[in-house]
C-alpha positions, 0 to 999 in steps of 0.5 A: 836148789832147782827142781829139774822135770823131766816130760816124756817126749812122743812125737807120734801123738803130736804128729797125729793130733796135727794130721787130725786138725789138718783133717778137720780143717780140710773138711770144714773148708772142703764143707764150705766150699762144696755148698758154695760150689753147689749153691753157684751151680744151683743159681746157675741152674735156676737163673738158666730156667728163668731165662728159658722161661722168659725166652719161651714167653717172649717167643710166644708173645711175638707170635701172638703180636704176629697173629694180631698184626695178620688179622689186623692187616686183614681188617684194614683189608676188609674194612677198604673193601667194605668202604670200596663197595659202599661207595659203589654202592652208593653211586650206583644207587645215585646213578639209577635215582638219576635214571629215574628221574629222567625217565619219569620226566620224560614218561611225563613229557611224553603222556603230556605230548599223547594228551595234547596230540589225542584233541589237535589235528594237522601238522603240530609242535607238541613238546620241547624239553631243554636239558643242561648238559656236564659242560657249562653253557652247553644244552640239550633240546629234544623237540616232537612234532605230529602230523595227525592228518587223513593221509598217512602221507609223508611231509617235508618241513621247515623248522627253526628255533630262536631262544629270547632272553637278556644279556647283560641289560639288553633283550637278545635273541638267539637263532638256532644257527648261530647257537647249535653244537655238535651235530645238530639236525638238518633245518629240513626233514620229512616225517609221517605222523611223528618225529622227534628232532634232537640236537644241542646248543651253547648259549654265551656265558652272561646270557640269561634265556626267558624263552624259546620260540618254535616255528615249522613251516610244511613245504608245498602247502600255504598258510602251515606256519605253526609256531609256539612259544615255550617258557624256558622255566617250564621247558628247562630240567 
């Protein structure tokens, strides 16, 4: 015969055992999700402060790349400057080097002209110099001529100038008159004891000269004629 058991039934306790689980389950998820929440805001937190971190290195960088880029434009600035002076600099220095060349030679073409004119008398030729002008073919002649003489008189004089050389294969020669450029000086002057007569000359381009001829003639006085023969090596700067 079968054996009936008979089990007291109390819903309370299985009610209270279910709410405990419930609870405890609640609370292991709620543990869970509370460090995942808390993680994600702290990764946040931490990725927020990285960022602002490399914001602030990046804004200093491009201040520093600014200041660099100031101070590079202000060498490039001085280094033109620097450069600019130099080179005036250095034509000013060539421009007075030049200055002094021509003046020691004309300072020793005028001590040869003061020698010479120490030991002649009467009515002289006593220096040419011939200079080559920035134009091509085209030169400049400075003649001196004394008039050493008793009487401090003043002297009226004749004056030409002819420049010998080779054109092509042939011997050529060149008057003064045919030749002068720009504004040349009269033929005839007057003149006490000194007179420098300036003036200017083009020669043709296959000209070649060798010599220049000299020849002043004083005016009311026979037998004047004074004429000197200058090589164009020796005259020619």
């Amino acid at each position: 015969m079968a054996k009936l058991v008979v089990k007291k039934h109390r819903p309370l306790e299985i009610i209270l055992y279910c709410l405990v689980l419930s609870i405890s389950i609640s609370v292991v998820v709620w543990f869970f999700l509370d460090a995942s929440f808390w993680n994600s805001i702290k990764g946040r937190y931490e990725r927020g402060q990285e960022a602002k971190t490399l914001w602030q290195e990046n804004r200093n960088l491009a201040t520093e790349n600014r200041q660099l880029r100031e101070k590079v434009i202000m060498l490039e600035r001085l280094t033109k400057l620097d450069e600019a002076t130099a080179s005036e600099l250095q034509n000013e220095i060539r421009r007075l080097q030049d200055q002094v060349y021509d003046l020691t030679g004309e300072l020793e073409f005028y001590l040869g002209i003061m020698s010479s004119a120490t030991n002649s008398k009467g009515l002289n030729i006593q220096g040419l110099q011939v200079e080559e002008a920035e134009k091509s073919s085209l030169f400049r002649y400075k003649l001196i001529l004394t008039n050493l003489a008793k009487s401090d008189n003043i002297i009226s004089v004749n004056f030409d100038m002819q420049i010998e050389g080779i054109n092509g294969s042939d011997s050529q020669i060149l008057s003064l008159q045919e030749i002068k450029a720009g504004s040349s000086p009269e033929q005839t002057l007057s003149f006490r004891n000194f007179e420098r007569i300036e003036g200017s000359f083009s020669l043709p381009p296959a000209f070649k000269p060798l010599r220049v001829v000299v020849e002043i003639n004083q005016k009311g006085v026979s037998n004047s004629s004074v004429q000197r023969v200058f090589e164009w090596a020796e005259i020619a700067g």
